[in-house]
C-alpha positions as CSV (number, residue, x, y, z in Angstrom):
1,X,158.7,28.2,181.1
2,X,158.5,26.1,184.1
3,X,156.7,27.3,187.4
4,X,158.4,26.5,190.9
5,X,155.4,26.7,192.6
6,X,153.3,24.1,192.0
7,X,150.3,25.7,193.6
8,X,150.5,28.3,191.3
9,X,150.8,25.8,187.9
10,X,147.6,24.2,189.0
11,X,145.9,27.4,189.6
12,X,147.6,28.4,185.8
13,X,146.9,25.0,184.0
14,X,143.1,24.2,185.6
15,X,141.4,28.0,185.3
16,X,138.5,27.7,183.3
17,X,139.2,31.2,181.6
18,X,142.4,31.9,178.6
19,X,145.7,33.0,180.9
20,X,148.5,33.8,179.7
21,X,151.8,35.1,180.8
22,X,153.7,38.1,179.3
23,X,157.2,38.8,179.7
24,X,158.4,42.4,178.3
25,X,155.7,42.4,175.7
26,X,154.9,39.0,174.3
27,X,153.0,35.7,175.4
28,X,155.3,33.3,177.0
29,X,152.8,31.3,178.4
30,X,149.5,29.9,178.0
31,X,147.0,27.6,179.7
32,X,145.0,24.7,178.1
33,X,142.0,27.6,177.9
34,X,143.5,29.7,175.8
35,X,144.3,27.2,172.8
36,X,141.2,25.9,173.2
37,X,139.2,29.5,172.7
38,X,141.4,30.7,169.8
39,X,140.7,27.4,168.4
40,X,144.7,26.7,167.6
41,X,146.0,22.7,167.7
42,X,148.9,23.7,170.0
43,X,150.1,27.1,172.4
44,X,153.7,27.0,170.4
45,X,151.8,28.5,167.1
46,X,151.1,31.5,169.3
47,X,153.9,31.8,171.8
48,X,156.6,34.3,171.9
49,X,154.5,37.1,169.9
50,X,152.8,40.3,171.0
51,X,149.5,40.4,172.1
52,X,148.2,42.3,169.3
53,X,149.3,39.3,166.8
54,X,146.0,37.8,168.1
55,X,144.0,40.6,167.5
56,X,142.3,42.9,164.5
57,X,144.5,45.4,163.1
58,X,142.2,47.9,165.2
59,X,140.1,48.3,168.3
60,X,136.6,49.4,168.1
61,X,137.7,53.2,169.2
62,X,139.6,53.1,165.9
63,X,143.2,52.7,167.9
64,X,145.9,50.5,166.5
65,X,146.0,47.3,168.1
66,X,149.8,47.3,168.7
67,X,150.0,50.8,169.9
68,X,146.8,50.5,172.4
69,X,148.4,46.8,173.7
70,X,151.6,48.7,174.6
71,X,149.7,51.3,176.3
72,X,147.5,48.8,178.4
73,X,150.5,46.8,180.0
74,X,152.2,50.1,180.3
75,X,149.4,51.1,182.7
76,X,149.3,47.5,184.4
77,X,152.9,47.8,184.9
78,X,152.9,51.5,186.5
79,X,149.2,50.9,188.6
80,X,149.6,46.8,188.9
81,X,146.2,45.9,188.2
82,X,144.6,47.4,184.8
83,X,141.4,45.8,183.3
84,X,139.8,46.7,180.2
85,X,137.6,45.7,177.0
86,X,139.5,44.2,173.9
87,X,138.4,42.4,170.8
88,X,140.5,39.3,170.2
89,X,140.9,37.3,166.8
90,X,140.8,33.2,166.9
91,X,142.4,31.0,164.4
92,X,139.7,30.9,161.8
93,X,139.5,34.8,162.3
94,X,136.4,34.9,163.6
95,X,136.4,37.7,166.6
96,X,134.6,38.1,170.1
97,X,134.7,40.4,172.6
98,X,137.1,39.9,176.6
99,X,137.0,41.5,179.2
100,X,141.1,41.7,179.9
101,X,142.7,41.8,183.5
102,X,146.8,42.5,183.2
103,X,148.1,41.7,187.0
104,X,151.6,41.8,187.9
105,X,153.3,38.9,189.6
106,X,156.7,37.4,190.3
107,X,157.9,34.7,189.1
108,X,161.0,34.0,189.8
109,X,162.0,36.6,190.9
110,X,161.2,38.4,187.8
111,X,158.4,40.7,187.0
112,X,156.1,39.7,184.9
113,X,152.4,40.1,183.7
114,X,149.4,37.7,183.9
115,X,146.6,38.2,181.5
116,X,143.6,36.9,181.9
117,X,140.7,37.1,179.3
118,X,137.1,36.7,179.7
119,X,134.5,36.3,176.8
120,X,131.5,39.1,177.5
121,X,130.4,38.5,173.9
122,X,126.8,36.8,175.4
123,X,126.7,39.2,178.1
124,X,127.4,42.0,176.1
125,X,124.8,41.2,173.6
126,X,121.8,40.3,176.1
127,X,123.2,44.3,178.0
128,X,122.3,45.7,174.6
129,X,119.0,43.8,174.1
130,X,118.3,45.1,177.5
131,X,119.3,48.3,176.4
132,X,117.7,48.3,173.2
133,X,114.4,46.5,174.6
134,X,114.1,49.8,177.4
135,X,114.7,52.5,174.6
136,X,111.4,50.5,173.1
137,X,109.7,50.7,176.0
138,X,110.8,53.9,176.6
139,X,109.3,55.2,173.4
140,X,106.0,53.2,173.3
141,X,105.9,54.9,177.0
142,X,106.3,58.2,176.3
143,X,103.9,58.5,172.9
144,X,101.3,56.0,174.4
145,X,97.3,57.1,174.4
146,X,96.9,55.6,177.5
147,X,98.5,56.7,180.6
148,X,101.6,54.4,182.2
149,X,102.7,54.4,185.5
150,X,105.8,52.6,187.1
151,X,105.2,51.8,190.9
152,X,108.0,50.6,193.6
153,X,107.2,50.2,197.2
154,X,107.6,54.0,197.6
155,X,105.0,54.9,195.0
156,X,104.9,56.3,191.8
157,X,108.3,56.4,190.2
158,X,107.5,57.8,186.8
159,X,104.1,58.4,184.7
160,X,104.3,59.1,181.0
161,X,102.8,62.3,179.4
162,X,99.3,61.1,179.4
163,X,99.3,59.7,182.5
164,X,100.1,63.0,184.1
165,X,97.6,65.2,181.9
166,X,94.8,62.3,183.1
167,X,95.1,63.3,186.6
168,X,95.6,66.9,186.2
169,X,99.3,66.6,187.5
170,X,102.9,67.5,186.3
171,X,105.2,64.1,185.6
172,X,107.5,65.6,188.9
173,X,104.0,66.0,190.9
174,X,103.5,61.9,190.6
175,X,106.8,60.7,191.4
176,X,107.0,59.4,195.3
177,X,103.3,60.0,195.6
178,X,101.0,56.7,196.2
179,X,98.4,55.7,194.4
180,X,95.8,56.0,196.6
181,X,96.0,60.0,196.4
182,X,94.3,59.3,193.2
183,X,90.8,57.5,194.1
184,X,88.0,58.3,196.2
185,X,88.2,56.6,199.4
186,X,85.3,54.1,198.6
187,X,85.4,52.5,195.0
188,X,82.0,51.8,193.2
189,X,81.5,48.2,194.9
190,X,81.7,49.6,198.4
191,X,84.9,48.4,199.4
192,X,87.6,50.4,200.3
193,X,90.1,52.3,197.3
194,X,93.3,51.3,199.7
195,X,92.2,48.0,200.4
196,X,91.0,47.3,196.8
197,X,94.7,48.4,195.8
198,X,96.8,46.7,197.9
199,X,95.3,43.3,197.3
200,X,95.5,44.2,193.3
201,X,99.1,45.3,193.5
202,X,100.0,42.0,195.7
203,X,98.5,39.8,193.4
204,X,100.4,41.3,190.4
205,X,103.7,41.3,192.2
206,X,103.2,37.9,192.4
207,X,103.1,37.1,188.8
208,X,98.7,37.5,188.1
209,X,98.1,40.1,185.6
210,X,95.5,42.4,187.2
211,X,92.8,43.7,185.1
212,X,89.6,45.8,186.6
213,X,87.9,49.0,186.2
214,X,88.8,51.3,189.3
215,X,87.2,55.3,190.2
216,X,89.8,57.7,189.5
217,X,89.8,61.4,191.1
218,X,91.8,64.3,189.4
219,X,93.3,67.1,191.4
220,X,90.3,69.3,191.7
221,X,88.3,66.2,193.0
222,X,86.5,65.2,189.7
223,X,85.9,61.1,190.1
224,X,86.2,59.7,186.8
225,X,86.0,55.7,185.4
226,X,89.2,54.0,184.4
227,X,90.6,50.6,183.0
228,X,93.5,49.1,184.7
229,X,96.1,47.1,183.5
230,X,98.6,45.7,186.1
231,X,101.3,43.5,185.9
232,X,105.6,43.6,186.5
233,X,107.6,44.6,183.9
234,X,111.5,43.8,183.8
235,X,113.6,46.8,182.9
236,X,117.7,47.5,183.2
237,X,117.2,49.1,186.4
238,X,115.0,46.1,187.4
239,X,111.6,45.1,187.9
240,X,108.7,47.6,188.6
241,X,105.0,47.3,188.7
242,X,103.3,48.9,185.8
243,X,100.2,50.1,185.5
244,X,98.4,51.0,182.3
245,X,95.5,53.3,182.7
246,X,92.8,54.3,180.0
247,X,90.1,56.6,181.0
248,X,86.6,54.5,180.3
249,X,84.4,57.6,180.6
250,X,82.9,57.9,177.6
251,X,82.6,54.3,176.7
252,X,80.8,53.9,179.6
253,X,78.2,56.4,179.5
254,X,78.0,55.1,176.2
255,X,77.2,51.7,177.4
256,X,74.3,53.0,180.1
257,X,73.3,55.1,177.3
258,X,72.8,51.6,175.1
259,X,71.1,49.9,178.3
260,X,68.6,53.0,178.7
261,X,67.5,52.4,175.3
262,X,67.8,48.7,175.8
263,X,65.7,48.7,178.9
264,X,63.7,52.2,179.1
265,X,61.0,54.1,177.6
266,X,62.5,56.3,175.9
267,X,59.8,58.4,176.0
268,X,58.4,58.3,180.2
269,X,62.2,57.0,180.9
270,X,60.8,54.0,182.8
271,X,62.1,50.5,182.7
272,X,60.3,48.6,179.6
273,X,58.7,45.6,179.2
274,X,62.4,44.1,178.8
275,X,63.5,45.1,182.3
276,X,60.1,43.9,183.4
277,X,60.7,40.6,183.0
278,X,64.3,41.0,185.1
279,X,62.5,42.9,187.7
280,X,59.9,40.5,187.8
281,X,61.9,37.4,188.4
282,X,64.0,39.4,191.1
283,X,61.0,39.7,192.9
284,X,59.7,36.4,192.8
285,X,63.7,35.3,193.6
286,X,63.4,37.4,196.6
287,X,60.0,36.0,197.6
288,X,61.0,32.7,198.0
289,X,63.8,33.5,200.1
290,X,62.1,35.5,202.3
291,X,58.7,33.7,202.4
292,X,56.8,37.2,201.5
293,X,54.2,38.1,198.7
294,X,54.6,40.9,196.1
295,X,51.8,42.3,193.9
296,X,51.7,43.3,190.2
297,X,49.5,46.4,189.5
298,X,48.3,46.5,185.9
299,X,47.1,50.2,184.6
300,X,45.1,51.0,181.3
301,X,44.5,55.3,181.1
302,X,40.6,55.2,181.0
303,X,40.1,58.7,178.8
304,X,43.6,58.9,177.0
305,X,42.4,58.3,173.3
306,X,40.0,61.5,173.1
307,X,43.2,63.8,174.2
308,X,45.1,62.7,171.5
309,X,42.4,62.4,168.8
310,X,41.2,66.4,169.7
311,X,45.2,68.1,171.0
312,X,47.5,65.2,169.0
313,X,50.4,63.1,170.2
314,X,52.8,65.6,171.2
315,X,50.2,66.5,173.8
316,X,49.5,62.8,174.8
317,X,52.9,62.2,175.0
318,X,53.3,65.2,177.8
319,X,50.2,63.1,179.8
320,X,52.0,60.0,179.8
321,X,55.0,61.6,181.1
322,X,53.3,63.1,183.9
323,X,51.3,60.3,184.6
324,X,55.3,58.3,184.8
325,X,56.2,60.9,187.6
326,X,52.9,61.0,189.4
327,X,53.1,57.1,189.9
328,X,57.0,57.4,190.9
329,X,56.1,59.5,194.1
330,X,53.2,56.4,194.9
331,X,55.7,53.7,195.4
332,X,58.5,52.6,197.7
333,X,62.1,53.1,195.8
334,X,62.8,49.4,195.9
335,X,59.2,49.3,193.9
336,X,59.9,49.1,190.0
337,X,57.3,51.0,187.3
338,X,57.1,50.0,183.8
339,X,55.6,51.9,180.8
340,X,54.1,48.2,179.4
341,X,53.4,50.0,176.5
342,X,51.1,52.6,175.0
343,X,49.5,53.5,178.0
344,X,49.4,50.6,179.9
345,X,51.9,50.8,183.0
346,X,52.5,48.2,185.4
347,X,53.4,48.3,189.0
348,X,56.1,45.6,190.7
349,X,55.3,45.8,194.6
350,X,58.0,43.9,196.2
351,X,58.4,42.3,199.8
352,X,54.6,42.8,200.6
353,X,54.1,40.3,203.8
354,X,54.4,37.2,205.0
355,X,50.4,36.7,205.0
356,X,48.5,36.6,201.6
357,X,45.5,38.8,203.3
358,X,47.9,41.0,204.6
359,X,49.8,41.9,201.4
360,X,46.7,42.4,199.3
361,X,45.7,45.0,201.8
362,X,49.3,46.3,201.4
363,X,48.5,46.5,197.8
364,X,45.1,47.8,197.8
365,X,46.1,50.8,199.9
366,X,48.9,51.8,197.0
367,X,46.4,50.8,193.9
368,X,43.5,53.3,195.7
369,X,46.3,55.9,196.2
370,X,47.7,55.3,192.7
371,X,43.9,55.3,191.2
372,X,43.3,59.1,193.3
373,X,46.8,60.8,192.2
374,X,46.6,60.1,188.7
375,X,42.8,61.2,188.7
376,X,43.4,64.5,189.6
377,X,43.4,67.2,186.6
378,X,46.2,67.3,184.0
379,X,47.3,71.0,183.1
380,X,49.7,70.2,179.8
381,X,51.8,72.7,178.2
382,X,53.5,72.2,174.9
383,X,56.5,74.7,174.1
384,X,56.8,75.4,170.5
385,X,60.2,77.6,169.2
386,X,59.1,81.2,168.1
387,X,54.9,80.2,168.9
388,X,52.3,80.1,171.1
389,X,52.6,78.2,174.2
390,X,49.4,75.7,173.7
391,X,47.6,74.8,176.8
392,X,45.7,71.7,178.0
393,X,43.7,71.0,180.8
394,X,42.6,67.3,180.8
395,X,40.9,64.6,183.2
396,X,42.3,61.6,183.1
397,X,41.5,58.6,185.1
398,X,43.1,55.2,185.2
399,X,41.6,51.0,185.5
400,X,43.8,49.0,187.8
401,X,44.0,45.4,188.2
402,X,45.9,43.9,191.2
403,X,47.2,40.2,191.5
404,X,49.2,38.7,194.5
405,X,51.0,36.3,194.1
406,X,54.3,34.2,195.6
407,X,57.1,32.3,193.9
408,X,55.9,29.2,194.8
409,X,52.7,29.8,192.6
410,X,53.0,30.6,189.1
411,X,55.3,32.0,186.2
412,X,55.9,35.8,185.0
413,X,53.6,35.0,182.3
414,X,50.3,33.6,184.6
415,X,51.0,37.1,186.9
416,X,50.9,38.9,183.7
417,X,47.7,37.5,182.8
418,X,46.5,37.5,186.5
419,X,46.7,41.4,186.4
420,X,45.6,42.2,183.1
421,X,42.9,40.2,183.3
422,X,41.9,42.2,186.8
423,X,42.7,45.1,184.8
424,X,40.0,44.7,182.4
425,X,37.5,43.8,185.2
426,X,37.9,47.0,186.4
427,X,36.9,48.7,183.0
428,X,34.1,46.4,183.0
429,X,32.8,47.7,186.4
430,X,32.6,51.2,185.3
431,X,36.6,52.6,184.7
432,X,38.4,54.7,187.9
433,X,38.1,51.6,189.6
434,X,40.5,48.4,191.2
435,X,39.9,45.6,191.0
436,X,41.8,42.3,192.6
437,X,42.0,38.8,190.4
438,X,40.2,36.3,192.2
């Protein structure tokens, strides 16, 4: 068939996708595309046959392939336009998937159809990867442990299961609701919850996946530690933040619950000789910056042997934990007191002053006040299940060596020596006494 219109033969011959022309109800026409996507050597081997000669006997809804073709150009003809979805055969029967538009035109003057096909095969594939990729997600979403939240800019657009139950809310309650409806107002750093967020969720909309451990609060106000995983993931619908929350509450009273026993008595609940050490070179950190002096107090109990030689050490342990709380209320709360071990305590007196004279006073007037509280009568009371009450009155009195020193001066380990060595001074000199190392 020859064209008239030369604009139109161009447009015909130079389209990238297979076009064909149908007159009544077979191809009469075909551009260079079309032979070369059924893979034939020349359009003659499939001109002047219906459409379904270059297709499977079937479509994929199980109709015939001759009866649905007539049906298809029947619409096209009635409506003028008609697209739709067709699996096609090439010359070494292999098979793909077009999207098929039948337009009518005139030619001339004679009405006739123009098909044009366009392989979806790729597209079609990656749609159901998509699709099948979501229904995944989906799944791992709904049955996960942890709870998972999908964010937009208006706020929560969906939570799983888990994620609801974590915050004490129904799926429905979450969705359009921000995320800072579910934090304190201050997180554990000091910083603002809504500042904190923003610069989070910024970060992970642009590309930096966000981990960090964040306060939670529940509907009835309950604060609560979580882990937070945020990043963007791409879904059909698009591209949403995510965030994937587990509820650190346990582990992390676990994990103080390991560092009390890591760095306390477990007995007077003091820092040990472990976090001694730490709080010591604080203090001697701070003391250089700040030009000042701190002291170390060193304390030996003078009669605690006898107590539990006569009553036992269930008893002696109820003295050293009153002696622990009767030298708490001596001391500043930026002070630190150790249990050093048996009963031997130590006292870290930070921040002192400038002048060494000056901060041995300082640390005089808490050693004298330290030595008078924890002289004053013990009255001990040990509890026994289905017995007697036992009840012990006991004077105790304590040895105290003081040492000042600065940062500039010495080690940990010559302080140590400097106030155990004043400490046993003072039991030299007659016990319930203090005495400074010189």
């Amino acid at each position: 068939m020859l064209f008239r219109s030369n604009w139109f033969k161009q447009l015909f011959e130079l389209s990238p996708d297979p076009t064909w022309i149908i007159d009544g109800n077979q191809f009469v026409q075909c551009n260079d595309a079309a032979i070369r996507t059924l893979g034939y050597t020349s359009r003659e081997e499939f001109l002047n046959v219906h459409p379904s000669r270059l297709s499977p006997p079937t479509q994929p809804d199980g109709e015939d392939s001759y009866t649905k073709a007539e049906r298809m150009m029947a619409i096209a003809k009635e409506q003028g336009l008609h697209r739709f979805e067709w699996i096609h055969s090439k010359a070494d029967n292999s098979q793909f998937l077009a999207e098929v538009t039948l337009s009518m035109i005139n030619i001339e003057d004679k009405k006739l159809i123009c098909c044009v096909w366009r392989d979806i095969t790729e597209r079609r594939r990656a749609e159901e990867l998509a699709r099948d990729t979501e229904r995944q997600y989906r799944l791992l979403f709904e049955q996960a442990d942890d709870g998972i939240f999908l964010m937009d800019a208006s706020g929560f657009i969906d939570g799983n299961p888990q994620g609801a139950k974590m915050y004490g809310l129904s799926r429905q309650e979450l969705i359009g609701r921000s995320p800072a409806e579910f934090c304190p107002e201050y997180q554990a750093e000091g910083r603002l919850s809504a500042q904190v967020a923003a610069e989070k969720m910024a970060a992970a909309m642009n590309g930096e996946n966000q981990r960090f451990e964040w306060l939670a609060m529940r509907r009835d106000g309950a604060i609560f530690d979580v882990e937070i995983c945020l990043n963007v993931v791409a879904l059909h619908r698009g591209n949403y933040l995510q965030a994937v929350v587990r509820d650190v509450t346990e582990r992390k009273k676990m994990e103080e619950h390991v560092l009390q026993l890591a760095f306390h008595d477990s007995l007077t609940k003091l820092p040990n000789r472990r976090l001694l050490h730490d709080r010591l070179g604080q203090l001697m950190a701070a003391s250089q910056r700040r030009g000042c002096f701190g002291a170390m107090l060193f304390l030996d109990l003078d009669n605690f042997k006898p107590l539990n030689d006569v009553h036992g050490h269930e008893i002696g342990d109820l003295l050293l934990i009153e002696v622990a709380e009767r030298l708490k209320t001596c001391v500043r709360e930026m002070d630190t007191v150790v249990r050093f071990g048996g009963d031997e305590f130590v006292v870290l007196l930070g921040e002192l002053d400038t002048e060494k004279a000056m901060s041995a006073s300082h640390a005089g007037i808490v050693a004298e006040k330290v030595r008078l509280v924890l002289s004053r009568p013990y009255h001990l009371t040990l509890r026994r299940a289905g017995k007697q009450d036992i009840l012990v009155e006991h004077d105790c009195t304590a040895s105290i060596g003081v040492a000042v020193f600065s940062s500039d001066e010495t080690s940990q380990d010559s302080i140590l020596n400097w106030a155990d060595s004043a400490m046993y001074m003072a039991k030299a000199s007659g016990r319930n006494t203090v005495q400074f190392y010189q």
